[in-house]
Residue frames as qw, qx, qy, qz and C-alpha x, y, z in Angstrom:
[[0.544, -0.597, -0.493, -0.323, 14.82, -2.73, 1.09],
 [0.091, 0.531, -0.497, 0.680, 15.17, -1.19, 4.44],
 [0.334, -0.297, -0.816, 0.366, 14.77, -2.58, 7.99],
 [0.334, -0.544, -0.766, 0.076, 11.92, -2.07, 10.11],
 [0.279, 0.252, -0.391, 0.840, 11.27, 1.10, 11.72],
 [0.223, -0.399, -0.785, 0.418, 9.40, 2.01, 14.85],
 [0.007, 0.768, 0.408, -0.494, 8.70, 5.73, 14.89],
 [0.620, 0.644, 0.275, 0.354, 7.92, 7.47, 12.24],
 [0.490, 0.046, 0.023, 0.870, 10.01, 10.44, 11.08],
 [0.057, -0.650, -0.320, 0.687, 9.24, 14.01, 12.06],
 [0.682, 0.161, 0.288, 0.652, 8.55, 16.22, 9.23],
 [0.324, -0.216, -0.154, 0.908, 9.49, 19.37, 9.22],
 [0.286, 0.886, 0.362, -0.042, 6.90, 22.41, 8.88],
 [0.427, 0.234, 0.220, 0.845, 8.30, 25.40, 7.13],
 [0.130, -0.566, -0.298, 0.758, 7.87, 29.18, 8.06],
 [0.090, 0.356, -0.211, -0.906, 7.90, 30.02, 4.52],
 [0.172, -0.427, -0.708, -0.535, 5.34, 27.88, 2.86],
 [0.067, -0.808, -0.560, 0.170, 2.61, 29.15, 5.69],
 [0.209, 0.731, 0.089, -0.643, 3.69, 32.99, 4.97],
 [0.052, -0.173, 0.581, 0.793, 4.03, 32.54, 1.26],
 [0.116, -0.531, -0.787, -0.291, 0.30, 30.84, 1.06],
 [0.173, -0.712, -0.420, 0.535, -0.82, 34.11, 3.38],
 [0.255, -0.310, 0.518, 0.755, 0.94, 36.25, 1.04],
 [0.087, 0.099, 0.751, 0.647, -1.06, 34.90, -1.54],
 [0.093, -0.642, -0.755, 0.097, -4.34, 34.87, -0.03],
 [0.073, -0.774, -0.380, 0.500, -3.83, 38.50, 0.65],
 [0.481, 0.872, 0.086, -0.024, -3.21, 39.52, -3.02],
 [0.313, -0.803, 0.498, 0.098, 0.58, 40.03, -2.20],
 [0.968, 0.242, 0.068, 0.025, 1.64, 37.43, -5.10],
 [0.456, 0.801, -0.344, 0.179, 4.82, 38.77, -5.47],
 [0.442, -0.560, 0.558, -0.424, 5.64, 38.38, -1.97],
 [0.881, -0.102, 0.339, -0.313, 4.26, 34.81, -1.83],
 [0.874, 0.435, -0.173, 0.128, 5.71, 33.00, -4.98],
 [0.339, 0.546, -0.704, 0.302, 9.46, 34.07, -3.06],
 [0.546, -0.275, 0.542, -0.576, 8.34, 32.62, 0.04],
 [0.953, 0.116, 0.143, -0.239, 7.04, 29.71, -1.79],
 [0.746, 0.559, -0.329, 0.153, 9.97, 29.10, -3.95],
 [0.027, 0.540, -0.715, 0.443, 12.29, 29.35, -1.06],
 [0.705, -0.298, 0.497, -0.408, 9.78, 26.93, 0.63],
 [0.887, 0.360, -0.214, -0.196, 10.30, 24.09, -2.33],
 [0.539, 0.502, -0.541, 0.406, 13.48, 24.00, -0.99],
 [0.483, -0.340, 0.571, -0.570, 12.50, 22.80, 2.47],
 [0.838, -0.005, -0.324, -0.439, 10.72, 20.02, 3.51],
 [0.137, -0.159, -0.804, -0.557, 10.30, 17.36, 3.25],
 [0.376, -0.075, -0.023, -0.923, 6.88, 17.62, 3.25],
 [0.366, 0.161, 0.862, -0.313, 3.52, 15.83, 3.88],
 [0.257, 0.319, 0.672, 0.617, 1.58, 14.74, 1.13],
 [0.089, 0.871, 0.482, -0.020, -1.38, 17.59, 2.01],
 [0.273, -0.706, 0.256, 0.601, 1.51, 20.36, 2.69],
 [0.096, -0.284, 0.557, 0.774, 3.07, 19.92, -0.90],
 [0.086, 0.464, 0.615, 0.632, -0.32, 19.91, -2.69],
 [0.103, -0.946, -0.147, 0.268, -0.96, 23.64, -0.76],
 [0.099, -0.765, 0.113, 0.626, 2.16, 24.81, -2.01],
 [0.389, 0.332, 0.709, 0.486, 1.36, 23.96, -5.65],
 [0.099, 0.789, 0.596, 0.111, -2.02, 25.01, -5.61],
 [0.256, 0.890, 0.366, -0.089, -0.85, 28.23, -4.30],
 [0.340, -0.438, 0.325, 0.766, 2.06, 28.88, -6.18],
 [0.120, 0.330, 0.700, 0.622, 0.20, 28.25, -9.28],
 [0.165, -0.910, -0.341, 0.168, -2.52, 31.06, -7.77],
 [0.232, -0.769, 0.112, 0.586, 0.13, 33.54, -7.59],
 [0.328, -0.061, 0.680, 0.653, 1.76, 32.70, -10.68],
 [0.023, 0.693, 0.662, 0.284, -1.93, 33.36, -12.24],
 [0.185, -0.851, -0.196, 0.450, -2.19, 36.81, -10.28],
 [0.338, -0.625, 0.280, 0.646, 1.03, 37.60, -11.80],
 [0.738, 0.633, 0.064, -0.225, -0.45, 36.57, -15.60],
 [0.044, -0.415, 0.898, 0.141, 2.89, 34.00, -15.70],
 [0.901, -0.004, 0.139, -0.411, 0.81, 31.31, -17.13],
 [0.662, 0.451, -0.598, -0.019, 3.37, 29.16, -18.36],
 [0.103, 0.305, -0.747, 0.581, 4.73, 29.18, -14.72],
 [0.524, -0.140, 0.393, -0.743, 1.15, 28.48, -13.47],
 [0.808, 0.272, -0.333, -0.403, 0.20, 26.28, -15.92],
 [0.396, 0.353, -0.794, 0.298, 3.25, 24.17, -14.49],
 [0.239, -0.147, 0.601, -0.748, 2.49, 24.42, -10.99],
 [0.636, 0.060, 0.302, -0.707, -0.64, 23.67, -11.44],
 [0.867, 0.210, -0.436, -0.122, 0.07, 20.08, -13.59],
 [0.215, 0.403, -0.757, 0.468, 2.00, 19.21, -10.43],
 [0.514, -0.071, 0.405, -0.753, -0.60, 19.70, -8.31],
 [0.899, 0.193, -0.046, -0.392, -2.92, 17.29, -10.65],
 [0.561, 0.255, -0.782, 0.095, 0.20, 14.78, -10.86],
 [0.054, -0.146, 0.748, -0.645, 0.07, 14.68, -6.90],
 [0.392, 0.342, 0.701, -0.488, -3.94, 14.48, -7.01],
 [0.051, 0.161, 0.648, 0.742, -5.42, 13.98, -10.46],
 [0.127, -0.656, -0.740, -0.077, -8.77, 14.80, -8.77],
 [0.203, -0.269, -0.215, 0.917, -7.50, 17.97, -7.05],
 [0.156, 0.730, 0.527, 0.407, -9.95, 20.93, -7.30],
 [0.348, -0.051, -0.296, 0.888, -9.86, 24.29, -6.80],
 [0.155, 0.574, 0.594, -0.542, -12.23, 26.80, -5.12],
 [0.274, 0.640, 0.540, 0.474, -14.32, 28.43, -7.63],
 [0.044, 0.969, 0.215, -0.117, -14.45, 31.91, -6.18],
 [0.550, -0.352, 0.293, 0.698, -11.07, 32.04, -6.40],
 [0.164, 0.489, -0.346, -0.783, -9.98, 35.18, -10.11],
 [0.858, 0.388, 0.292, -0.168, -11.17, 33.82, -13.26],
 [0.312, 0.734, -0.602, 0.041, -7.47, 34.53, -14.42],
 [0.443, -0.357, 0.761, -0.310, -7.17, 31.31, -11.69],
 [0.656, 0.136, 0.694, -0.265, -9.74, 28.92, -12.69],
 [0.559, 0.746, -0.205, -0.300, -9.20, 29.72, -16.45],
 [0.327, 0.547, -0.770, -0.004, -5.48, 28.42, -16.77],
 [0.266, -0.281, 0.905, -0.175, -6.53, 25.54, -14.03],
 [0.833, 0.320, 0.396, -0.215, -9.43, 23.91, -15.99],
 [0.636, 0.721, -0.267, -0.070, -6.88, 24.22, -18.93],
 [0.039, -0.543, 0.807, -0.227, -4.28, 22.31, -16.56],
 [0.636, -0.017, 0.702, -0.319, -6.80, 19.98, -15.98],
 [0.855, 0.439, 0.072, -0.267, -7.81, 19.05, -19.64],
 [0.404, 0.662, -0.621, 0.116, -3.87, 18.46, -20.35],
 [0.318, -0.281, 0.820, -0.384, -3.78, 16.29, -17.39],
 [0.804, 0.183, 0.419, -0.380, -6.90, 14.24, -18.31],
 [0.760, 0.537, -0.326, -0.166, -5.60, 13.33, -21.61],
 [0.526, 0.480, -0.690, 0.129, -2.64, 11.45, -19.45],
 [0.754, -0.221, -0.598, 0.159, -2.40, 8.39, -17.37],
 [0.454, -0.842, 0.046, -0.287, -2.72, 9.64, -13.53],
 [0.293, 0.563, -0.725, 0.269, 0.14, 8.73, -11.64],
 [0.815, -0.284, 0.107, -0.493, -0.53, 5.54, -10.06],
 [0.035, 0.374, -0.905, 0.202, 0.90, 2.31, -8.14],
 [0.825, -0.039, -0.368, -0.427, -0.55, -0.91, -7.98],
 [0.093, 0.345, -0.904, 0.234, -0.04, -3.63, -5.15],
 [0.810, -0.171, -0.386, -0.407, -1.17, -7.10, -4.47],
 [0.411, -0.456, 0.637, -0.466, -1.53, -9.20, -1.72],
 [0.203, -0.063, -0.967, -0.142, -2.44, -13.04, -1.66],
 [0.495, -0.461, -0.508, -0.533, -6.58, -13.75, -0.67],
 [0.795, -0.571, -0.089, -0.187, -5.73, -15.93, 2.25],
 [0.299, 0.686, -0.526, 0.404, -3.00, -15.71, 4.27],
 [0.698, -0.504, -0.503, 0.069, -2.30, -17.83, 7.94],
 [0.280, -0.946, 0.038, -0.157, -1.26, -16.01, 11.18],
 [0.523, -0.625, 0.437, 0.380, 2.32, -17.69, 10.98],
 [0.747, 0.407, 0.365, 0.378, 3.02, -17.56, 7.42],
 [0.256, -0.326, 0.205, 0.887, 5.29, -14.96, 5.97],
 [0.273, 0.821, 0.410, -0.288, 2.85, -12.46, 4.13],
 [0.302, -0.043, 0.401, 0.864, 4.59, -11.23, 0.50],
 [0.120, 0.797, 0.039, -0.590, 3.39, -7.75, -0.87],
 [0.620, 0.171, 0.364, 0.674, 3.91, -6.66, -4.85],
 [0.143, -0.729, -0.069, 0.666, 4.65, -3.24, -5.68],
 [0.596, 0.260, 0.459, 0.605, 4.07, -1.85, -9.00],
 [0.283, -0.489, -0.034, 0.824, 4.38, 1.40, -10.64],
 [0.482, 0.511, 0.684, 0.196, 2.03, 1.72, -13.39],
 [0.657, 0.360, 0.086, 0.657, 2.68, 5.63, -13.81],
 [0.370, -0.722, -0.186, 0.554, 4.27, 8.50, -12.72],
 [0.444, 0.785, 0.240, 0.358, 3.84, 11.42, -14.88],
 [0.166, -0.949, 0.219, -0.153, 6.79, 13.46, -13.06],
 [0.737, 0.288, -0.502, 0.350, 8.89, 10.71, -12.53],
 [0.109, -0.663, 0.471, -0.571, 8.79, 11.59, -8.71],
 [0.869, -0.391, 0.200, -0.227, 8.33, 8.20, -7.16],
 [0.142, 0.766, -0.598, 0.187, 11.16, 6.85, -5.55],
 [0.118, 0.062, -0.922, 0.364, 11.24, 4.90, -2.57],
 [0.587, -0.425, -0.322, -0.609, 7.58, 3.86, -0.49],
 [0.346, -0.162, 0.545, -0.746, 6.47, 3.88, 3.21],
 [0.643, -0.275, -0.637, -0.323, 4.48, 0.35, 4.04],
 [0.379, -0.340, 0.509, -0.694, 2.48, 1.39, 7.15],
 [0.725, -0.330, -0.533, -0.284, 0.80, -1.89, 9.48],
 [0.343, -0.272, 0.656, -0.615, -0.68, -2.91, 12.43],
 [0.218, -0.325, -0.919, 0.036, -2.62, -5.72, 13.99],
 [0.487, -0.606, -0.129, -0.615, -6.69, -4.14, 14.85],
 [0.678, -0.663, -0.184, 0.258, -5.93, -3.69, 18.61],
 [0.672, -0.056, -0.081, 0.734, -2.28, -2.06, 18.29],
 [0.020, -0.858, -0.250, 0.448, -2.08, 1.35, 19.16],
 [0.131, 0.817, 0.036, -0.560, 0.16, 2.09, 16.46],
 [0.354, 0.887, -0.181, -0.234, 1.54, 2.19, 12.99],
 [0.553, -0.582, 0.411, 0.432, 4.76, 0.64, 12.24],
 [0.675, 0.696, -0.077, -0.234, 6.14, 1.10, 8.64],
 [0.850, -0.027, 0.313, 0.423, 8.76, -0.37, 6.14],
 [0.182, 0.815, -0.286, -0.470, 10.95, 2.21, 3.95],
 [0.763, 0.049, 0.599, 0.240, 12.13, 0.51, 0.85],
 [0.158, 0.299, -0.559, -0.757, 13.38, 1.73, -2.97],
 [0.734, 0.540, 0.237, -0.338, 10.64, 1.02, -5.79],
 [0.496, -0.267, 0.447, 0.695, 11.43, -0.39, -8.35],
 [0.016, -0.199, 0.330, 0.923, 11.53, 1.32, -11.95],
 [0.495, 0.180, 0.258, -0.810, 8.46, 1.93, -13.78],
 [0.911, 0.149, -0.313, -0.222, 6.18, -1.35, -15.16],
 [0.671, 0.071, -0.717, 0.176, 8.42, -3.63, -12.97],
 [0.708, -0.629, -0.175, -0.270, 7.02, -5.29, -9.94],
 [0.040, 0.430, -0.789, 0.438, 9.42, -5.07, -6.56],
 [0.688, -0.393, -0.607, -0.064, 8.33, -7.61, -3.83],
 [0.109, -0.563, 0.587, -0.572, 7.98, -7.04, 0.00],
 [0.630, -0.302, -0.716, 0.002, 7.70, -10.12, 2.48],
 [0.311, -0.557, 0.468, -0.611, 6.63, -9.26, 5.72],
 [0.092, 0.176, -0.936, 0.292, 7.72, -11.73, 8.51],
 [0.324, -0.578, -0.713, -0.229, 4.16, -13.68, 10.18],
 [0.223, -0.646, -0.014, -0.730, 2.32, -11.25, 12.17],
 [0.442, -0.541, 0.344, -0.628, 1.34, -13.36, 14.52],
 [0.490, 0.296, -0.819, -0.041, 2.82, -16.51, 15.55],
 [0.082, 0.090, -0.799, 0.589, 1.43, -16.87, 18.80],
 [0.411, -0.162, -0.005, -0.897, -2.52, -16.31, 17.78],
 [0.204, 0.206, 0.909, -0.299, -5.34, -18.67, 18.84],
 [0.407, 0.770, 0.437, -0.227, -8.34, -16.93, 16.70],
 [0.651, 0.391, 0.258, 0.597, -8.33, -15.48, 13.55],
 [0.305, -0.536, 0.010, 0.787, -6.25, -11.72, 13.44],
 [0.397, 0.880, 0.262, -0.001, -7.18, -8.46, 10.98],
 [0.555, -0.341, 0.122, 0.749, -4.20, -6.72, 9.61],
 [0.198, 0.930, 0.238, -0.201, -4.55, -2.82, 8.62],
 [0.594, -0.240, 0.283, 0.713, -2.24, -1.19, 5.78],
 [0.338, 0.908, 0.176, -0.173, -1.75, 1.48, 4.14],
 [0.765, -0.026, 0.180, 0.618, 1.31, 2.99, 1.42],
 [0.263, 0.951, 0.009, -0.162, 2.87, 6.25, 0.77],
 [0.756, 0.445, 0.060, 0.477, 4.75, 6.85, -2.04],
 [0.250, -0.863, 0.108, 0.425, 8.24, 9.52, -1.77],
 [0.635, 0.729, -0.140, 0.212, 10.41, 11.22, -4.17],
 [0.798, 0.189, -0.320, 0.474, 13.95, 11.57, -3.83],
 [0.179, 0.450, -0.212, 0.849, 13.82, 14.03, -1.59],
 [0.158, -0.122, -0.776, 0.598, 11.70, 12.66, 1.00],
 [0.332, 0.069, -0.138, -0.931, 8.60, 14.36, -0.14],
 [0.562, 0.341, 0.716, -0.235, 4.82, 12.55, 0.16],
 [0.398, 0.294, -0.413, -0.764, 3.63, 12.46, -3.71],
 [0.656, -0.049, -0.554, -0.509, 1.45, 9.83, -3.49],
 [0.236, -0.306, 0.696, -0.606, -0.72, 8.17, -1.12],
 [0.416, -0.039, -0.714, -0.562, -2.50, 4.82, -1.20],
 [0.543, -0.661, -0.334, -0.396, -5.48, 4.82, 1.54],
 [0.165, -0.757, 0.181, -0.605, -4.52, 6.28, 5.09],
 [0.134, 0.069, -0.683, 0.714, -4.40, 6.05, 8.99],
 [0.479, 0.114, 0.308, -0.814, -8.07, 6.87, 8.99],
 [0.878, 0.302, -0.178, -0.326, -9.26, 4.38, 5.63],
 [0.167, -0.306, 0.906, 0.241, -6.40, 1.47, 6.05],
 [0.730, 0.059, -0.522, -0.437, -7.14, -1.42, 3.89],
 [0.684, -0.371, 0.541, -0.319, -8.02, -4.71, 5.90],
 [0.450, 0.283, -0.844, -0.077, -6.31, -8.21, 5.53],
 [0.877, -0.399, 0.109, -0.245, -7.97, -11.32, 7.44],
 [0.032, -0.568, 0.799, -0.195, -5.49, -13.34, 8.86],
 [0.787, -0.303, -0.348, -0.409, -6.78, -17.06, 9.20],
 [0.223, -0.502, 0.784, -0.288, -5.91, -18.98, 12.25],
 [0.773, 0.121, -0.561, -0.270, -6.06, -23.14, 11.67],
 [0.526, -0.632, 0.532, -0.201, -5.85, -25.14, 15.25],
 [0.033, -0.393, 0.915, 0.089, -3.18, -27.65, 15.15],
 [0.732, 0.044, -0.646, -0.212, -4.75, -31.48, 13.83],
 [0.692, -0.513, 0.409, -0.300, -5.68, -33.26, 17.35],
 [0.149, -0.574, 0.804, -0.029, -3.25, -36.56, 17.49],
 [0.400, 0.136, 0.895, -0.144, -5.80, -39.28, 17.00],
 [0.635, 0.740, 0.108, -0.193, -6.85, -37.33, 13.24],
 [0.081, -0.550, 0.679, 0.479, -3.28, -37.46, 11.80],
 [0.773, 0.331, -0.395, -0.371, -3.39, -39.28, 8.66],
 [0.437, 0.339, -0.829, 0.086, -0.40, -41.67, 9.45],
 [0.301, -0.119, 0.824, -0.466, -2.30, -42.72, 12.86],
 [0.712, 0.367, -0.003, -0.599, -5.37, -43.44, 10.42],
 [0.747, 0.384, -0.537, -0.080, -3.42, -45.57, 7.50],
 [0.209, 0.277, -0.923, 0.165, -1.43, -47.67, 10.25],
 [0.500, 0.078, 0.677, -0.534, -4.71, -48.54, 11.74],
 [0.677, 0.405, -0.100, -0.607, -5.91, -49.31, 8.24],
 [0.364, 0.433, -0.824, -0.012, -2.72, -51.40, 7.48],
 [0.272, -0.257, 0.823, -0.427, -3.48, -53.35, 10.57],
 [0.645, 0.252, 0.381, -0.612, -7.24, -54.01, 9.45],
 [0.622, 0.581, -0.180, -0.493, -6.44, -55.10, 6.15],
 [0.146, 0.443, -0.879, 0.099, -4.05, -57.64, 7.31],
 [0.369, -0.047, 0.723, -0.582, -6.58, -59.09, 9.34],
 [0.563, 0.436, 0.040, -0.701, -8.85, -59.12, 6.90],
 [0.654, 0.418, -0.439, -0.453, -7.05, -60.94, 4.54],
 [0.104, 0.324, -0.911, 0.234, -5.46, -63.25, 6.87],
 [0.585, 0.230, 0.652, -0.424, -9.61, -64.56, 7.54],
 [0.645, 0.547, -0.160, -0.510, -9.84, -64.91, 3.88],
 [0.292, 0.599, -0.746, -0.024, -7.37, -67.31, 3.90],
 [0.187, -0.132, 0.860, -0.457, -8.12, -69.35, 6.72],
 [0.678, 0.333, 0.229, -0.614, -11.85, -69.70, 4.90],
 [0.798, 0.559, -0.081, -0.212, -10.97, -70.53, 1.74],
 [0.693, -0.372, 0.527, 0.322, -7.54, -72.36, 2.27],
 [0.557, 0.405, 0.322, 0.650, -5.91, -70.42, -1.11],
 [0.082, -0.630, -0.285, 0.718, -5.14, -67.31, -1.52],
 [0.479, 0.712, 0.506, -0.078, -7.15, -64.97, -3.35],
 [0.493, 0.446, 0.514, 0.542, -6.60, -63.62, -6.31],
 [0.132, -0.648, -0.326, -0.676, -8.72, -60.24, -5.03],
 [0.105, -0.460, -0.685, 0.555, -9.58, -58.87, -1.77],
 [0.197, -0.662, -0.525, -0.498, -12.64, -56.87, -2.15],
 [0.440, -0.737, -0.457, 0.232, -13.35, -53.87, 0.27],
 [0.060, 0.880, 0.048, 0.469, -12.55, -50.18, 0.97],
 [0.543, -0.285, -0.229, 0.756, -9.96, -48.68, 3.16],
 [0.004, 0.930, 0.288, 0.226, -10.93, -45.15, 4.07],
 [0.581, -0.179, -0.306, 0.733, -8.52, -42.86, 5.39],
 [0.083, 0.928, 0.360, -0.051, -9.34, -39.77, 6.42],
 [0.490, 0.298, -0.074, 0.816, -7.07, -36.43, 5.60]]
């Protein structure tokens, strides 16, 4: 599990995925697919960047009637977004091999990651995270990016950490958010998944959709509710109590009768 980090990491753009997807656009498939291929080998990428240079390698690859090669490409693409969709004006040599990438895809589990959180959490309690991997039809998740903030922070900070293998749950604890609060605190998160290579391939809601956690905040027990100031004031009463029973009935009873409340 790695330590904290502050700012996120730059990632690089690439000269050749933006002229290889031009390329394509302008019929020029030959052109494009080297330009792409030379761009696979960049990166790493953001998760919208590497599902453009699927989509349009598998496009060229379709221009070039390589369907095998497209056919590929284009089950990447749907591993990365099983919803992905492509434009419809686009050849029917295109949308032919990708609705036939999509029924092969549909017949398998989407790649997907599952994590829980606890319901209720307090604003100085340590806050544990599980991470599962339920599946990855490429085998390209690796490590995952846990982005939070407190609503009000201006930004982001994230954890980097290894996953672990697939069906077994890793754990992340994050320290208490906010030890110093007075009211209760929202906490916003989001996770993206990377392959070994530093690549986005999977992304569970955003910077724009975070999910939301309530923090609760509980003020401290005022000194004159404690329990133990309660029961020694009971103890006190109940002595008394019995010590007039006694003094009435010159024996002692058998029973004292009567209710001691404490409160908690």
């Amino acid at each position: 599990m790695g330590a904290l980090l502050i700012v996120l990491s730059l990632f690089g753009g690439s000269s050749n995925l933006a002229e290889g997807m031009q390329a394509v656009q302008d019929f020029r498939a030959e052109e494009g697919i080297a330009h792409l291929e030379q761009a696979k080998q960049e990166g790493p990428y953001q998760y919208e960047d590497l599902r453009l240079l699927y989509e349009h390698l598998a496009v060229g690859f379709a221009y070039l009637n390589r369907q095998e090669e497209s056919l590929a490409a284009f089950d990447m693409l749907l591993s990365l977004d099983a919803g992905y969709v492509v434009s419809y004006t686009l050849s029917p040599k295109v949308t032919f091999l990708f609705e036939k990438a999509r029924t092969i895809a549909k017949a398998q589990q989407p790649t997907q990651i599952q994590l829980n959180w606890p319901e209720l959490t307090d604003v100085d309690r340590p806050l544990p995270f599980t991470f599962e991997v339920v599946a990855d039809r490429q085998s390209m998740l690796k490590q995952g990016l846990f982005f939070r903030r407190l609503v009000g922070e201006p930004s982001f900070t994230f954890l980097q950490f290894n996953l672990a293998p697939l069906h077994q749950k890793g754990r992340l604890e994050l320290p208490p958010q906010a030890l110093d609060a007075r009211e209760d605190k929202f906490l916003e998160f989001y996770f993206v998944g990377l392959d070994a290579t530093g690549n986005e391939v999977l992304r569970w809601a955003d910077s724009q959709h975070p999910r939301k956690l309530v923090l609760k905040y509980t003020p401290p027990t005022p000194w004159y509710k404690r329990w133990w100031v309660w029961a020694l004031g009971g103890s006190v009463l109940a002595g008394a109590t019995g010590a007039v029973v006694y003094a009435s009935s010159y024996e002692t009873p058998s029973l004292l009768k009567g209710d001691v409340r404490v409160p908690w």
